[in-house]
N, C-alpha and C positions, 0 to 999 in steps of 0.2 A: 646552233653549232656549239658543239665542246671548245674551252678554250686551247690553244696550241700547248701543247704535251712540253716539256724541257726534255732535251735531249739526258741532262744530268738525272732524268729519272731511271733507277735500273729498272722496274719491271712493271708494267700495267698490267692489270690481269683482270680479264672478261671471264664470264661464264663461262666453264668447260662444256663440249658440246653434247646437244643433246641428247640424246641414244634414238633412234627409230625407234615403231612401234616390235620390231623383231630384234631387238642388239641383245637382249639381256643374256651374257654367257660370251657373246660374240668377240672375235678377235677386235682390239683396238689397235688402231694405225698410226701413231707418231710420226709428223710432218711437219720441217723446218722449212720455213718460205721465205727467203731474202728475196728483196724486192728492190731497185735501186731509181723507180718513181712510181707516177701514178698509171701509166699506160703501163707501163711493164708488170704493175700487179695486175692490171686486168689480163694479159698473159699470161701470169704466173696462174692465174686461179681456173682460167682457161683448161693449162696442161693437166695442174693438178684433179679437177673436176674430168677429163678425158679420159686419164691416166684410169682414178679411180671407178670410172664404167668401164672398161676396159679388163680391169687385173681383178678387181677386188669384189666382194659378196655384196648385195644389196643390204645385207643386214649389220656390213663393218660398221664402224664406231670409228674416228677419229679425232685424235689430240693435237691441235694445231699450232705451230706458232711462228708467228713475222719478224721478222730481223729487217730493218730499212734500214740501209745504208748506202753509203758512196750514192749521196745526194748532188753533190758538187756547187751545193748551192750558193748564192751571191752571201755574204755578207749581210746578218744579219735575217735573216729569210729559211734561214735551217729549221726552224722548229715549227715556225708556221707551215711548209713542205713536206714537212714529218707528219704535223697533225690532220693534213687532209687528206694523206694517205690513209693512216690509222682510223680516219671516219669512210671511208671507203670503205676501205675490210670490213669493218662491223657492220657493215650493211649488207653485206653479201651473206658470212655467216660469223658463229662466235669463235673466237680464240682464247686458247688455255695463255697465252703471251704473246704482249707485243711490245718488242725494243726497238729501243733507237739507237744507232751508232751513230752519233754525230760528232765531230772534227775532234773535240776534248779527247772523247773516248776511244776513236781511232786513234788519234796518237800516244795513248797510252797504252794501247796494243802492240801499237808497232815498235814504241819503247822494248815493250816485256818483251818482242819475239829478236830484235838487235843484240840487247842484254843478255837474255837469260836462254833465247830458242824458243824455236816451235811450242812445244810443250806447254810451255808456261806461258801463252800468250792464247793456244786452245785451252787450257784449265779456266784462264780467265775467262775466255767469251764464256765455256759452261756456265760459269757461273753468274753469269749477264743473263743469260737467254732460259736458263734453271734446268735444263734438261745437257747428261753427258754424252746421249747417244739417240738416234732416228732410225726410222723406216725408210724414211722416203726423203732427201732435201730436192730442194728446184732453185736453181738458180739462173740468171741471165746469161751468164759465160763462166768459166772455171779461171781467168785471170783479171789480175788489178785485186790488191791486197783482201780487201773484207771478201772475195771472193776464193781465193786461197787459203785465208782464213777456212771460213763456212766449211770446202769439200775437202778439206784436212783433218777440220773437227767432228768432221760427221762420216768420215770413210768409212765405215759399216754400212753406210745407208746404200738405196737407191737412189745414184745419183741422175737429176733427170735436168736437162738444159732445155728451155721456155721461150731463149733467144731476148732479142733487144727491140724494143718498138711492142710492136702491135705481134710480134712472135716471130721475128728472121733472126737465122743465124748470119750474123760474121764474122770473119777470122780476126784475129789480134791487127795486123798491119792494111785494113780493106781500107779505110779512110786515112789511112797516114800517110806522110810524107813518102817521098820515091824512095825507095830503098837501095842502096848502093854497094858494089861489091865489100866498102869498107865496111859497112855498114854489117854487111854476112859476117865478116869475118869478125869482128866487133864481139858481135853475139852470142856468136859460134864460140870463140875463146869464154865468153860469162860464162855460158853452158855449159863447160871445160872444168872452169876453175870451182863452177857450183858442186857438178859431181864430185869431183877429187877431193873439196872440203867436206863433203859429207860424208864419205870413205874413212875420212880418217878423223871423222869428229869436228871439224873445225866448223862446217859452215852451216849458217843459225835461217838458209834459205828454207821456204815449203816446199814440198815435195809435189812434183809436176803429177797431181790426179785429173782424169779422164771421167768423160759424163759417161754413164750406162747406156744412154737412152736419149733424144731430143722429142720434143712433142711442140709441134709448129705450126702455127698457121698456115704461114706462108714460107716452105721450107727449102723451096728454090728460085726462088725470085733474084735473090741477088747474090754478088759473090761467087764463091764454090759451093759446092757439095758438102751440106754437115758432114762431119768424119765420124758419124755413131751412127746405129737403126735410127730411124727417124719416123715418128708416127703424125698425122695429119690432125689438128686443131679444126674443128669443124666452123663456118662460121656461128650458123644458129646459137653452138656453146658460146663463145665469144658473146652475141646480142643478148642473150638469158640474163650473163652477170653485169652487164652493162648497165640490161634495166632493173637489175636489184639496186646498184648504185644511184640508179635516177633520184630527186631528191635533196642530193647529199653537198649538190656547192648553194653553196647559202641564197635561198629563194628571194630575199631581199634583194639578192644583185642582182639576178637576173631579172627580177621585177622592173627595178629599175633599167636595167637595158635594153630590156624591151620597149618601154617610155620612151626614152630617149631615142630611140630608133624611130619608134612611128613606125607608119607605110613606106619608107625610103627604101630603094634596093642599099642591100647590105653587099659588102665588103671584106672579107675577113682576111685577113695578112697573119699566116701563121708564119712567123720569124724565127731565126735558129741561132743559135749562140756561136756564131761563127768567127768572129775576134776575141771571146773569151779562150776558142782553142785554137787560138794562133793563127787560123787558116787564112787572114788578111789583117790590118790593119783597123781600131774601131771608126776611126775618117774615113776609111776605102769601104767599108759596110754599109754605112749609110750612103755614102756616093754608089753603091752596087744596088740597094734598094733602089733608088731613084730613075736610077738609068733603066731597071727593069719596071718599073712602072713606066717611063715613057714607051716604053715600048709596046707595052700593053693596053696604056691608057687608062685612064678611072672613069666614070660614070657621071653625068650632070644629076647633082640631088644627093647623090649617093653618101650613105655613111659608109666609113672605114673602121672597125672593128680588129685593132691588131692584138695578136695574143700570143705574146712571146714566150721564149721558150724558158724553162723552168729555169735554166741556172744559166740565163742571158742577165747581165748588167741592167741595173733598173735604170743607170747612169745614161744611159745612148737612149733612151725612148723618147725624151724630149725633143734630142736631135732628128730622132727621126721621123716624129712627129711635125715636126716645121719641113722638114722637107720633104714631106709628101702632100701638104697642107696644098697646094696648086690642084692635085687632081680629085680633090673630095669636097662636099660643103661643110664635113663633121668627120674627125679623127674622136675615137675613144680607147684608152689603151686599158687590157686588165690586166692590173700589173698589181692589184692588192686582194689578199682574202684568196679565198676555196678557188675562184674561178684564174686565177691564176698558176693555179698547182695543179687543178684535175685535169683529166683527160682532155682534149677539145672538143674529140666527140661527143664526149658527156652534156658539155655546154653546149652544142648541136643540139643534143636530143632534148634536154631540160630547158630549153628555151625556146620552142619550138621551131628551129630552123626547117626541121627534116619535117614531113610528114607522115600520118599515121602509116603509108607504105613504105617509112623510112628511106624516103628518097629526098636530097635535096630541094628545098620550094625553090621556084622559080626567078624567083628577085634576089639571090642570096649566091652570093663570087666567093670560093676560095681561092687564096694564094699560097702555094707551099714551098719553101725552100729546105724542104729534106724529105726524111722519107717518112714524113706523115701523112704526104701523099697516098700512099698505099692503104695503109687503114681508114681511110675515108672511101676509097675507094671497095674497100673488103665491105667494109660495113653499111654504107650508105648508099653503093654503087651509082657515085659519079666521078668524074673526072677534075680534078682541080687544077688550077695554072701552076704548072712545076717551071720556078724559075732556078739558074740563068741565063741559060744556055751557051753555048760555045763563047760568042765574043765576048761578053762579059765575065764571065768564068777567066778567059785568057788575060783580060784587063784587069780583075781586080784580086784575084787568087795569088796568091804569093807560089811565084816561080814552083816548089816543091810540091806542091799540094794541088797543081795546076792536071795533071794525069788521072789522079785518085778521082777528081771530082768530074771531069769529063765523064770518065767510064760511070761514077755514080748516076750521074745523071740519062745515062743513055738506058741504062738499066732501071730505073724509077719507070721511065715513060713504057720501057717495054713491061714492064712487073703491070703496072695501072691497065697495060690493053690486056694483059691476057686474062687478066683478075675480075675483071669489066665481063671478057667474054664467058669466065666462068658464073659469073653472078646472074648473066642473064638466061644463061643453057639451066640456071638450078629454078629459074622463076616460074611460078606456075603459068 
């Protein structure tokens, strides 16, 4: 494995790619890919790989380049989350550039664009990412700043939205707090005072741009209705670049985890950064895992394998490590290196949970507390334990946030059966 990239680096630069046996003459395609983790680039490269069987000549040519950003990640853990992104991509194919926007450089972006405007905050990224203009950008949603950024500086492009996860759209408020009429009206005056500042020169906001196009896996699962044309993400695409990445989280580790496991039915507790975004308390998190493992029970023998979510606090694993320590004989948490940044699925398939019919083996328990749920289910077609359900949700969910996740929840379990019945109507 490469060492982890500095985010202070402005530009990596891989091979440009490399022509077909038919390019020579051919139109080249210029393609910005922001990426904001590891499963979402496997999305992004999904759309992008869709897109282009779709629109473009088998004999196009394209100039690629990655923008990671809006990582969120824990303290200290930024660059190491960057760099097994960046080994990702190059295993799929090569890029003309690959940046990293990491917290320095986002906020010196968002200095220039307070300061000086728009403008000079898109001048800058050009000159971060080296290219002033695209064909094509793909991004996970059009808001939250580096996202604003991107389809402001690349408005000439095709803009094409990839979705969050494993490829769903959601709206801006699907997980947030209840919304309240103060709340509308709040808004509704920003929105007010945004316009009117730009009318008359004063205000240094981006301008509300619109995706062209969505390209999705799973494009009505959850939520509403994307609000653009919306084209269908196959799965097979999806598995192709999957296993170009196979490989790529450090063989050692998984060497080792596989050791350590033995013959034991495995466990695996995919956990989610849910006190880091306020949805409860980091005490009532742990107390909400717990409560949901009594309910479900652990296994005699069994190892527990948790594998937390990318920009969850390394700080609460110990806690919740001891208190889960009743229902297992062996807790392992990865919480350092590649296997804690890649995809899970990845670590599924490179470790061999799944088998060669890419079905879950037998001795092997997911646990999911979001909607990774789904893409385990898209890809692997099985069914994983989605906790928490109703009374725990009511008991440890902070009052506001108590509606948002019910409905998530009810929709996870319904998105898994009908994705379940698709996967098996496509089985030979």
């Amino acid at each position: 494995m490469k060492p982890p990239q500095s985010s202070d680096t402005a530009t990596a630069r891989a091979a440009p790619p490399a022509p077909g046996p038919n390019t020579a003459g051919s139109r080249v395609v210029r393609r910005v890919v922001g990426t904001q983790g590891s499963i979402q680039l496997l999305a992004a490269l999904g759309a992008a790989t869709s897109h282009a069987r779709k629109v473009h000549d088998p004999r196009c040519a394209f100039e690629d380049h990655l923008v990671i950003h809006g990582l969120f990640a824990p303290a200290g853990r930024e660059d190491a989350f960057a760099a097994t992104i960046r080994s990702l991509a190059e295993a799929v194919g090569p890029w003309r550039t690959i940046v990293h926007l990491g917290p320095d450089r986002v906020e010196a972006l968002e200095t220039a664009q307070r300061r000086d405007g728009p403008r000079d905050a898109v001048r800058r990224l050009h000159d971060i990412v080296g290219v002033d203009h695209a064909d094509e950008l793909y991004l996970v949603r059009n808001w939250q700043f580096c996202n604003e950024l991107l389809i402001n500086a690349y408005r000439g492009a095709r803009k094409i939205c990839y979705g969050d996860g494993i490829g769903i759209y959601f709206d801006p408020p699907y997980l947030g707090p209840r919304v309240t009429a103060r709340d509308r009206l709040l808004a509704l005056a920003t929105r007010l005072r945004t316009r009117v500042g730009r009318l008359v020169g004063l205000s240094h906001a981006f301008s509300r741009v619109d995706f062209d196009v969505a390209y999705l896996s799973l494009p009505r699962v959850l939520g509403d209705r994307p609000p653009m044309d919306t084209v269908h993400v196959e799965r097979a695409t999806l598995l192709e670049i999957l296993q170009k990445m196979s490989g790529r989280i450090d063989p050692d580790a998984i060497r080792t985890l596989r050791q350590r496991i033995g013959e034991r039915p495995t466990t695996f507790l995919v956990t989610s950064n849910l006190s880091e975004a306020d949805r409860m308390g980091p005490e009532r998190e742990i107390q909400a895992y717990r409560a949901f493992m009594e309910s479900v029970g652990g296994a005699r023998g069994a190892v527990a394998v948790i594998k937390p979510h990318p920009r969850e606090g390394t700080g609460k694993l110990a806690a919740l490590k001891q208190a889960l320590a009743d229902f297992f004989e062996e807790i392992l948490i990865l919480d350092e290196g590649p296997p804690a940044f890649a995809p899970f699925e990845l670590l599924l398939l490179d470790g061999g949970f799944v088998g060669p019919d890419l079905r879950l083996a037998d001795d092997v328990r997911v646990v999911t507390f979001s909607s990774a749920c789904v893409s385990l289910a898209l890809l692997f077609g099985t069914r994983p334990v989605l906790g928490f359900g109703d009374l725990l949700v009511r008991e440890f969910f902070r009052a506001e946030y108590v509606p948002g996740r019910l409905r998530h929840e009810v929709e996870l379990n319904a998105a898994m059966s009908a994705i379940l019945r698709d996967v098996e109507d496509a089985s030979p």
